[in-house]
MIGU-766392 format. One record per atom (N, C-alpha, C): residue number from 1; residue in one letter; y negated, x negated, z negated. Coordinates in steps of 0.1 Angstrom, whole numbers, padded with zeros to 4 digits. Example, Ala and Ser with C-alpha at 12.3 -4.5 7.8 and 13.67 -1.06 7.14 Angstrom:
MIGU-766392
REC    i  aa     c2     c1     c3
REC    1   A   0057  -0132  -0078
REC    1   A   0045  -0123  -0078
REC    1   A   0033  -0132  -0078
REC    2   S   0022  -0128  -0071
REC    2   S   0011  -0137  -0071
REC    2   S   0000  -0129  -0079
end
This chain:
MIGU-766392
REC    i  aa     c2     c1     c3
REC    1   X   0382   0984   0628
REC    1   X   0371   0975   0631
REC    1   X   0367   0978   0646
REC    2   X   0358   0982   0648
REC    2   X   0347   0980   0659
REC    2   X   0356   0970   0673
REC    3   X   0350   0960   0668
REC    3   X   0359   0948   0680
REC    3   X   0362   0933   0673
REC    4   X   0372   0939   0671
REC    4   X   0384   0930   0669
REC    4   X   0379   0916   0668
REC    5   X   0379   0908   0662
REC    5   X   0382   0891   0658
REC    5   X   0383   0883   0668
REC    6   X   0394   0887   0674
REC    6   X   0401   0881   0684
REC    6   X   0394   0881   0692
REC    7   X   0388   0897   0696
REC    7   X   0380   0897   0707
REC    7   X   0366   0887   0709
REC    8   X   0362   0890   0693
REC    8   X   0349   0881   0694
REC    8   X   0350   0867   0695
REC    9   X   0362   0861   0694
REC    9   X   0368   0850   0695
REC    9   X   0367   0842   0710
REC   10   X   0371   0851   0719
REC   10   X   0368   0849   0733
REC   10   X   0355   0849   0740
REC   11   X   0348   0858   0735
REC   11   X   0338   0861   0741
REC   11   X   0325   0857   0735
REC   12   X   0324   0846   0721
REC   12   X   0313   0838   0718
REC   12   X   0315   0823   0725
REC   13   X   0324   0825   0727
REC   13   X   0324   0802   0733
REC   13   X   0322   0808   0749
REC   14   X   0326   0821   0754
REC   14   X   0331   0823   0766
REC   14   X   0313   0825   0771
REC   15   X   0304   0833   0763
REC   15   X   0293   0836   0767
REC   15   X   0286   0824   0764
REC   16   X   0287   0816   0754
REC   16   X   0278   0802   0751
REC   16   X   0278   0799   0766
REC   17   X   0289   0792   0769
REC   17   X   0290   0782   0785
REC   17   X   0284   0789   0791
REC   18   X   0286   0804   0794
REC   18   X   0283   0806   0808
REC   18   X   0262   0803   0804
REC   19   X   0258   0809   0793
REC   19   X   0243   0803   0791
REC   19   X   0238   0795   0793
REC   20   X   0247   0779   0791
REC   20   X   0243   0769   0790
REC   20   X   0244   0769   0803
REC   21   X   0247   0773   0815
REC   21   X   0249   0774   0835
REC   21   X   0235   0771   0837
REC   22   X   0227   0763   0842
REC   22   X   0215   0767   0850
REC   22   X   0215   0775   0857
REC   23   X   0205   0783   0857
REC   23   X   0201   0796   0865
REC   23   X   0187   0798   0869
REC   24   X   0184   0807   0875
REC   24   X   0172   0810   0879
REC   24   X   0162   0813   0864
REC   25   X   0168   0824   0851
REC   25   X   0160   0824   0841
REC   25   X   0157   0808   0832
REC   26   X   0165   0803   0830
REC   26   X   0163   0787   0828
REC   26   X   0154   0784   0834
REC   27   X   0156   0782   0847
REC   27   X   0143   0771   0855
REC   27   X   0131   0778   0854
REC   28   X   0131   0793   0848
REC   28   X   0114   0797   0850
REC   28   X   0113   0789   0838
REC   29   X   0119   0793   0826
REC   29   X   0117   0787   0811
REC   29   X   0110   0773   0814
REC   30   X   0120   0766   0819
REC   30   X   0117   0749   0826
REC   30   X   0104   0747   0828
REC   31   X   0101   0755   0840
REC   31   X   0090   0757   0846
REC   31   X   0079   0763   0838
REC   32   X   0079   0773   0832
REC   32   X   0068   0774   0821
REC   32   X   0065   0763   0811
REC   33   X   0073   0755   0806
REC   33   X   0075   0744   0794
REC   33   X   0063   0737   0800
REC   34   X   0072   0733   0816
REC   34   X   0063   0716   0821
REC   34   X   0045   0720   0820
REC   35   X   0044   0736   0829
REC   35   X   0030   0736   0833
REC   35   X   0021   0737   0820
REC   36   X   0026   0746   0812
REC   36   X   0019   0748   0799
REC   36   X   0020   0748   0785
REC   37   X   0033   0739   0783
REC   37   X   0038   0735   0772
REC   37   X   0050   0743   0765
REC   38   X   0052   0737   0752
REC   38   X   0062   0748   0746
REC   38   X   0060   0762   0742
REC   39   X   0051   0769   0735
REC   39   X   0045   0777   0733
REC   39   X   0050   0792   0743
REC   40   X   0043   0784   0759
REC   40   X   0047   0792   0770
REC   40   X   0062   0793   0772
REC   41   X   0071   0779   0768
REC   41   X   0079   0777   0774
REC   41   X   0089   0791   0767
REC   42   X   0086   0787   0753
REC   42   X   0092   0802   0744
REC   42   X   0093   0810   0742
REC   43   X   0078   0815   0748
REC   43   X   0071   0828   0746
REC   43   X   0081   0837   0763
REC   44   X   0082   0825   0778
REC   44   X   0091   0829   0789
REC   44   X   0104   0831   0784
REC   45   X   0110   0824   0774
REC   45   X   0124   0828   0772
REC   45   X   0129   0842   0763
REC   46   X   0116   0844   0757
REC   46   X   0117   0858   0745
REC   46   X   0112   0869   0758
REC   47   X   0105   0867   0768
REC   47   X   0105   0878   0779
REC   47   X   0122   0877   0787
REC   48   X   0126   0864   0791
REC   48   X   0138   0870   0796
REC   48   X   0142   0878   0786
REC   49   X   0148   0874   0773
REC   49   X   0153   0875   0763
REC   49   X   0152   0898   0762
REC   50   X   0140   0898   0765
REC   50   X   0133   0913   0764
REC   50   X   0140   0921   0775
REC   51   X   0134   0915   0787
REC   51   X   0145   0922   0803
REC   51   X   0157   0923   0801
REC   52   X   0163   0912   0795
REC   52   X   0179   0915   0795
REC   52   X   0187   0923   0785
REC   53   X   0175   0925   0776
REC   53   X   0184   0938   0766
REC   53   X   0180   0956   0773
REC   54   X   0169   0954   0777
REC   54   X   0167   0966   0789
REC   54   X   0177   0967   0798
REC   55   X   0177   0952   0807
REC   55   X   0193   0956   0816
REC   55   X   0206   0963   0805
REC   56   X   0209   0958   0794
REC   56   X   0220   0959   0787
REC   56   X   0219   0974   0782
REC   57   X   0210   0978   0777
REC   57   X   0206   0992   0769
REC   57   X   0209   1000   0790
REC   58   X   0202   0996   0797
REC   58   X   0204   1011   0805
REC   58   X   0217   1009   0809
REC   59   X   0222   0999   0810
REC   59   X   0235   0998   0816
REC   59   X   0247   1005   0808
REC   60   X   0239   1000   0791
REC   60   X   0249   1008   0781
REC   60   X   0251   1025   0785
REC   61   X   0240   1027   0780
REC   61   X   0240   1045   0785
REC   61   X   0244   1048   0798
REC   62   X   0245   1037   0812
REC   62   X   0253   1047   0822
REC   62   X   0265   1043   0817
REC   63   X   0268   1035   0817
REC   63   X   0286   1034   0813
REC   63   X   0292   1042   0805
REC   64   X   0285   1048   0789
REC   64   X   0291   1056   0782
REC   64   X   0289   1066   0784
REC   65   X   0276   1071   0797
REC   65   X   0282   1087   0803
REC   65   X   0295   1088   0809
REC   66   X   0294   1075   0819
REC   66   X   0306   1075   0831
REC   66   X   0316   1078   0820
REC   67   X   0316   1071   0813
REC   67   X   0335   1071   0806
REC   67   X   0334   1088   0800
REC   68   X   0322   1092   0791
REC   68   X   0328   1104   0786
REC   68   X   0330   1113   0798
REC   69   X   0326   1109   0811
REC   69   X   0329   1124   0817
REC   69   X   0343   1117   0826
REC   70   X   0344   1106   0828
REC   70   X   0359   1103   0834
REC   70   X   0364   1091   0823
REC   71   X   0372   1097   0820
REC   71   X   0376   1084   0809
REC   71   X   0390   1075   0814
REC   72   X   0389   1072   0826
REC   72   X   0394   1063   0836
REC   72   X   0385   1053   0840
REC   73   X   0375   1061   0840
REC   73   X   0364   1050   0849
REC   73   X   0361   1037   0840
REC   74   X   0363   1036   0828
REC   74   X   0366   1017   0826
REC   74   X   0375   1009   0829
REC   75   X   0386   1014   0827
REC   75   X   0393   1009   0834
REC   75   X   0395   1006   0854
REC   76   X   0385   1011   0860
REC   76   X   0384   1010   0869
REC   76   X   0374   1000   0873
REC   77   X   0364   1005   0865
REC   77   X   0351   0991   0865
REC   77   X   0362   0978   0858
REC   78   X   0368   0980   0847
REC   78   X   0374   0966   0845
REC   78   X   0380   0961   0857
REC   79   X   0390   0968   0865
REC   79   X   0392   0961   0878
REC   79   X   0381   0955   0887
REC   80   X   0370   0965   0889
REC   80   X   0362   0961   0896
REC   80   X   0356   0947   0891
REC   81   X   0354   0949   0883
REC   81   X   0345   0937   0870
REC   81   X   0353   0923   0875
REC   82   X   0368   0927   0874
REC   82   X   0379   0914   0873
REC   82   X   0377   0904   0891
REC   83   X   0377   0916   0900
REC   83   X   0375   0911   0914
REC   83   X   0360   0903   0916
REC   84   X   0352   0907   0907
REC   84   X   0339   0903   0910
REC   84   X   0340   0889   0904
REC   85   X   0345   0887   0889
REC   85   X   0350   0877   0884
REC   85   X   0354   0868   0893
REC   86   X   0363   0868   0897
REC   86   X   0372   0858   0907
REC   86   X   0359   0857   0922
REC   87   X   0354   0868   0926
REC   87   X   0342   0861   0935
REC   87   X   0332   0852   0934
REC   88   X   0329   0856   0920
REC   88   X   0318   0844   0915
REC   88   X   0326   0829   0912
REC   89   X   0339   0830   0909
REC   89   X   0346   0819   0905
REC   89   X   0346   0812   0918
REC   90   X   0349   0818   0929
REC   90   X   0354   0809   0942
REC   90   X   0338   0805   0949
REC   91   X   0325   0815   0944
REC   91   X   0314   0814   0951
REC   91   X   0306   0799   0943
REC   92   X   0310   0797   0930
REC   92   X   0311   0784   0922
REC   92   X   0317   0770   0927
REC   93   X   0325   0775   0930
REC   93   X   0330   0763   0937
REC   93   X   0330   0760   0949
REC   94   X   0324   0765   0956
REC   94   X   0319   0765   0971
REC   94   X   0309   0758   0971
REC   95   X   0299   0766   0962
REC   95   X   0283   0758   0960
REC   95   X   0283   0747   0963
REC   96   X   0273   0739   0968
REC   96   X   0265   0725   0964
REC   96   X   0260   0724   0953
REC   97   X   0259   0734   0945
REC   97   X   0253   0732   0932
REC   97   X   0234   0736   0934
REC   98   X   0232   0742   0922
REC   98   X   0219   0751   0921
REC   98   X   0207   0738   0928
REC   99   X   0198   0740   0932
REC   99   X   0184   0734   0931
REC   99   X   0186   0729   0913
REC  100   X   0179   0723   0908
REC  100   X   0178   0720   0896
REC  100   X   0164   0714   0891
REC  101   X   0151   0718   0903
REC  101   X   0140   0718   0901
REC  101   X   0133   0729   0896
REC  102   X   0121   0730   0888
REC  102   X   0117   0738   0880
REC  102   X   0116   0749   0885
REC  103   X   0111   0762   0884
REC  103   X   0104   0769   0894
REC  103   X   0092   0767   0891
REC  104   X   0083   0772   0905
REC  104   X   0068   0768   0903
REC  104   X   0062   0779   0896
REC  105   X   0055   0774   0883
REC  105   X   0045   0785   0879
REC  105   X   0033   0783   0878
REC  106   X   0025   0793   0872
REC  106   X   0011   0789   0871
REC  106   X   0010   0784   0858
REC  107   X   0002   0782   0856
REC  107   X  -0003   0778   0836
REC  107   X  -0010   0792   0833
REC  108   X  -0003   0791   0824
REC  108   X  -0003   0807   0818
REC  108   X  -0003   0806   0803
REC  109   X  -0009   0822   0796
REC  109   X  -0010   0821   0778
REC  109   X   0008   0822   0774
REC  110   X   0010   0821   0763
REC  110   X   0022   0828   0758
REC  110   X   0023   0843   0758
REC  111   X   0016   0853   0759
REC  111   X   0019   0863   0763
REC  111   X   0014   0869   0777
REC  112   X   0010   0861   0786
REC  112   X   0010   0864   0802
REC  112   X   0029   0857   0806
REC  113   X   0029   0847   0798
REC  113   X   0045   0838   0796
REC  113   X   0058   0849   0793
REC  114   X   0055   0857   0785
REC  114   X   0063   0865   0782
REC  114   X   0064   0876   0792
REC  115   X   0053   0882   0794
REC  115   X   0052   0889   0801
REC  115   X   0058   0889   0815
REC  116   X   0054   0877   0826
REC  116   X   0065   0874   0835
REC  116   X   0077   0872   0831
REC  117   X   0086   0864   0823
REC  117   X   0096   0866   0817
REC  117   X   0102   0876   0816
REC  118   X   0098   0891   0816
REC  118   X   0102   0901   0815
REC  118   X   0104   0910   0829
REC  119   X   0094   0905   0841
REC  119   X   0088   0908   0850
REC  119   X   0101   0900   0860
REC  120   X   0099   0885   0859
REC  120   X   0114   0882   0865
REC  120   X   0126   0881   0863
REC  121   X   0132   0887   0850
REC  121   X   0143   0891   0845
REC  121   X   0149   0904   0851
REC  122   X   0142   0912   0854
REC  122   X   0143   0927   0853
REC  122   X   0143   0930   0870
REC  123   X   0134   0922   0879
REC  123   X   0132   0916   0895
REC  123   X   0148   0913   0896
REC  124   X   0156   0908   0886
REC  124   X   0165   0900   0895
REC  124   X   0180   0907   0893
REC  125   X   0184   0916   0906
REC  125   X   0193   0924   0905
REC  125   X   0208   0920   0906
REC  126   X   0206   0905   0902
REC  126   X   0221   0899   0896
REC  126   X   0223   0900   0885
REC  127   X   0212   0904   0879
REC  127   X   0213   0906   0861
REC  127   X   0225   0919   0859
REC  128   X   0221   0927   0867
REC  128   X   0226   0941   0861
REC  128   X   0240   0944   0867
REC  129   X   0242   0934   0876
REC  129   X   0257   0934   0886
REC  129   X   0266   0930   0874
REC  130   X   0258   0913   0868
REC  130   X   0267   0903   0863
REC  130   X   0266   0914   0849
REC  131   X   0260   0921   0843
REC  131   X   0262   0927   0826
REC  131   X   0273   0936   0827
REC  132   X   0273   0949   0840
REC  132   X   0284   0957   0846
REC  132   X   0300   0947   0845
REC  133   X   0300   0936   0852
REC  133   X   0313   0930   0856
REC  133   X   0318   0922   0845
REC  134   X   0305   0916   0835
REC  134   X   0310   0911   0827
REC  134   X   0313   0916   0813
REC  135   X   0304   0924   0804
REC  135   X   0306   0933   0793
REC  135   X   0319   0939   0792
REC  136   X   0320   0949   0799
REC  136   X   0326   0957   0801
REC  136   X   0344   0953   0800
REC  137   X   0342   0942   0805
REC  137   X   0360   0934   0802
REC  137   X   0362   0932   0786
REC  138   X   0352   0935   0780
REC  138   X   0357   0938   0761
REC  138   X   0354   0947   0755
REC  139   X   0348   0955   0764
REC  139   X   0351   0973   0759
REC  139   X   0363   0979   0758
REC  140   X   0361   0985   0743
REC  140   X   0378   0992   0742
REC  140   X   0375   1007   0738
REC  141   X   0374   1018   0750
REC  141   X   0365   1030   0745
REC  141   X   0374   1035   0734
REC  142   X   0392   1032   0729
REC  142   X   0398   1034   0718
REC  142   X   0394   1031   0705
REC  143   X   0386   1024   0704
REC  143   X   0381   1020   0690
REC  143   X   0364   1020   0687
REC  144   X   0358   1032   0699
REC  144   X   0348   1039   0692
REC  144   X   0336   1040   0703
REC  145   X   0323   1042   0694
REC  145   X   0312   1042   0708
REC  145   X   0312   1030   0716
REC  146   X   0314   1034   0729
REC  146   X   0312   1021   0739
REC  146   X   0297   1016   0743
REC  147   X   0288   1023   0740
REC  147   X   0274   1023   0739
REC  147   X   0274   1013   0730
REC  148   X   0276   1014   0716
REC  148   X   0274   1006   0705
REC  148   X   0285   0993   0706
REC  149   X   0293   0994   0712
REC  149   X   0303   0984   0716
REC  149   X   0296   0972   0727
REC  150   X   0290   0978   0735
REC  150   X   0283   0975   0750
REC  150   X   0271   0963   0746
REC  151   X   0261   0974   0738
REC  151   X   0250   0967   0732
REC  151   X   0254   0957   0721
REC  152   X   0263   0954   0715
REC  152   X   0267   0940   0705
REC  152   X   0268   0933   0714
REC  153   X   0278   0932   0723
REC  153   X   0282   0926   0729
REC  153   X   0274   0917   0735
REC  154   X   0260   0923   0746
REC  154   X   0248   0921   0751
REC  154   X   0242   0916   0740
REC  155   X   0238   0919   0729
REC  155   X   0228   0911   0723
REC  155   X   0237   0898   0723
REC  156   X   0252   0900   0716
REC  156   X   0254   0884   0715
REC  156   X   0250   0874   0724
REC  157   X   0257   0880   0738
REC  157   X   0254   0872   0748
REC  157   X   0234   0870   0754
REC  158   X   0228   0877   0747
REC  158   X   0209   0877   0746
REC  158   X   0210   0865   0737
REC  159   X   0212   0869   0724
REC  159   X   0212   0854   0715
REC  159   X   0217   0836   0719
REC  160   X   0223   0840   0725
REC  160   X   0226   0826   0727
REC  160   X   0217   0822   0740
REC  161   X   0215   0829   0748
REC  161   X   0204   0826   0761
REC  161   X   0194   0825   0756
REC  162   X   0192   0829   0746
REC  162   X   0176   0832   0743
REC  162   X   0173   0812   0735
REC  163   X   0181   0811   0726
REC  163   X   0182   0802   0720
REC  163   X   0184   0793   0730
REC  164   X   0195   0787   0736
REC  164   X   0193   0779   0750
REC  164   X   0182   0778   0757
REC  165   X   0171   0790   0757
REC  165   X   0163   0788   0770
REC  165   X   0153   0786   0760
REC  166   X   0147   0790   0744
REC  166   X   0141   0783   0738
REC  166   X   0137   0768   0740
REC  167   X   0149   0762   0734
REC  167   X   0157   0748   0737
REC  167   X   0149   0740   0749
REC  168   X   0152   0748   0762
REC  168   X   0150   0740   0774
REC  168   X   0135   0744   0775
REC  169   X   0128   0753   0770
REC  169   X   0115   0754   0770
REC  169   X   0106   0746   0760
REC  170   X   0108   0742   0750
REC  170   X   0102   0734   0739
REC  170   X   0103   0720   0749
REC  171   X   0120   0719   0752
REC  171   X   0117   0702   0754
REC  171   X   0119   0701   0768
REC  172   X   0110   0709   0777
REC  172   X   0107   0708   0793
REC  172   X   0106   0696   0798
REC  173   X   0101   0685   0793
REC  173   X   0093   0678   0798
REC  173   X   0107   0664   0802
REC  174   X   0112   0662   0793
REC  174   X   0124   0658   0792
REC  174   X   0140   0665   0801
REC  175   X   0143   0677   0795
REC  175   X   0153   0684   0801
REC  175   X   0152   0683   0813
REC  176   X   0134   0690   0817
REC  176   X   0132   0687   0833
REC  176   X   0134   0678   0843
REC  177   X   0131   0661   0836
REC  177   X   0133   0652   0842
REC  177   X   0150   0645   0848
REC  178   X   0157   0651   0832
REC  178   X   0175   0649   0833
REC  178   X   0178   0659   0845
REC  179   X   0174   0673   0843
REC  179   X   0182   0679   0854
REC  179   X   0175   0677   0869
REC  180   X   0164   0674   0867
REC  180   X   0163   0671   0882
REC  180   X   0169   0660   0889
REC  181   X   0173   0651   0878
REC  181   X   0173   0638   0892
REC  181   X   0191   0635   0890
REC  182   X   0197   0644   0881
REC  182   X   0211   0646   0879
REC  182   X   0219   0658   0888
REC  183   X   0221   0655   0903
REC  183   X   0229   0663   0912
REC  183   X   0244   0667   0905
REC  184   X   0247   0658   0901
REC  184   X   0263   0656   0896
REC  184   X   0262   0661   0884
REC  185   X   0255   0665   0871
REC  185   X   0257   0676   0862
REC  185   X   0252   0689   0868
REC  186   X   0245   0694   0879
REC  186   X   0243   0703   0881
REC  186   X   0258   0706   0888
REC  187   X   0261   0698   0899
REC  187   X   0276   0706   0901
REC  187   X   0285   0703   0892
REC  188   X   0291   0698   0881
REC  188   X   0296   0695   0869
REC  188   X   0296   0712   0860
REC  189   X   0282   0716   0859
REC  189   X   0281   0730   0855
REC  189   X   0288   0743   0866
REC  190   X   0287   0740   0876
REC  190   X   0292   0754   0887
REC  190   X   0303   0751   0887
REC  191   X   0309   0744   0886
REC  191   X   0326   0737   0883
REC  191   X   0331   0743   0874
REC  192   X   0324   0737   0858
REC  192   X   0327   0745   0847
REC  192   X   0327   0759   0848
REC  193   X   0315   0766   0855
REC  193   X   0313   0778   0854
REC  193   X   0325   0786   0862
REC  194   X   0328   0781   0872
REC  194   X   0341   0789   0878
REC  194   X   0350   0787   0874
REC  195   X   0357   0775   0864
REC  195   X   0369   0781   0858
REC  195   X   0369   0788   0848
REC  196   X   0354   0788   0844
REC  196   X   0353   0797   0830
REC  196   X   0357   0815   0838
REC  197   X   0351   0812   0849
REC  197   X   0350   0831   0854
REC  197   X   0366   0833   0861
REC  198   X   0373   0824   0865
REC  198   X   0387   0822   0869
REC  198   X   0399   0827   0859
REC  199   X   0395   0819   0851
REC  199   X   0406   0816   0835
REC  199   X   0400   0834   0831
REC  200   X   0393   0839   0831
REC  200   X   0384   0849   0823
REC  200   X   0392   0863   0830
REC  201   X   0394   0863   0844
REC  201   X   0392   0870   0854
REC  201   X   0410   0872   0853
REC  202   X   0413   0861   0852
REC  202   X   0432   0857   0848
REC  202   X   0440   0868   0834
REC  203   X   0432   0862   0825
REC  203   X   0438   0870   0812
REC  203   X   0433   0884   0811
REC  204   X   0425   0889   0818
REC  204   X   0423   0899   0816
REC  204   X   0431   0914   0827
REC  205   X   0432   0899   0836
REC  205   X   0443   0912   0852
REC  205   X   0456   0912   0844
REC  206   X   0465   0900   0836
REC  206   X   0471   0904   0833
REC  206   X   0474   0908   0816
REC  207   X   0462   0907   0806
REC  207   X   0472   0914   0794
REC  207   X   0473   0927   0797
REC  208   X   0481   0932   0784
REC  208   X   0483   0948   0781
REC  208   X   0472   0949   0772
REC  209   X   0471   0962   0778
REC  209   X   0462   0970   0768
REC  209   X   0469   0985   0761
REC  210   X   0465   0982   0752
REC  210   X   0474   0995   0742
REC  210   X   0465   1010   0745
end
């Protein structure tokens, strides 16, 4: 099998949480919702939804050159990956916690909506750090293409954002008003989120790998 059970086991509740995190692509969604309804709100989350399988697809292909020509180098990015882990863990719990106000947009169609969506997905060069540090810790180039291993992985973790920021884009109007005036679920989330990248960053420095 491809990847493992188990593996998928970890890495669908592990990728849910970290989606449900407020983030910068959320609050455009947000922010699309309030200025121009649902429509836009959905049409912004199927543009992130679009950037982030671009980040995944190019990211796929440099990783499966790097490995066939040094087939060390995942396991080195998994180190790498694991230290970055543990920095976002400790940089989580340092925070004050995100802004949790919308971002400002204009009123826009659903496909001008989409279109930035795609535009500030692709702009934001934490996307392609966090797919590098984070994918890659369930790549196993022993059990086949890591390309096609890479890209499951990424869509899963696409699906469930995409659906989340659907969610927060349909019911902006609402969601908007809870997470703004709630400081204490916003750091409640960067809490959760660093033990999630802690605990994550833990079982992976120490299992065996065969």
């Amino acid at each position: 099998m491809l990847i493992p059970l188990e593996t998928l086991a970890i890495f669908i509740p592990t990728a849910l949480a970290l989606n449900m995190t407020p983030g910068n692509d959320m609050l455009f969604c947000l922010g699309q919702g309030l200025k121009s309804g649902p429509g836009a709100g959905n049409a912004a989350s199927l543009g992130i939804a679009t950037g982030s399988m671009i980040h995944t697809l190019l990211a796929g292909l440099g990783l499966a050159a790097l490995v066939a020509a040094h087939p060390i180098a995942l396991e080195v990015l998994r180190w790498a990956g694991i230290a970055y882990l543990v920095w976002l863990a400790i940089a989580a719990f340092r925070s004050e916690g995100p802004s949790m106000t919308a971002a400002k947009t204009q009123q826009s169609s659903a496909f001008h909506a989409w279109r930035d969506g795609i535009v500030v997905n692709l702009l934001n060069p934490k996307i392609i750090v966090f797919v590098l540090a984070f994918i890659p810790q369930f790549v196993d180039a022993s059990r086949g293409s890591v390309l096609v291993q890479f890209l499951i992985f990424g869509l899963i973790l696409n699906i469930g954002g995409t659906v989340i920021n659907c969610l927060v884009g349909s019911f902006a109007g609402k969601l908007g008003k809870v997470l703004s005036q709630s400081a204490r679920l916003a750091r409640a989330f960067q809490v959760f989120t660093g033990c999630i990248f802690l605990g994550l960053a833990a079982k992976l420095a120490f299992e065996r790998r065969v």
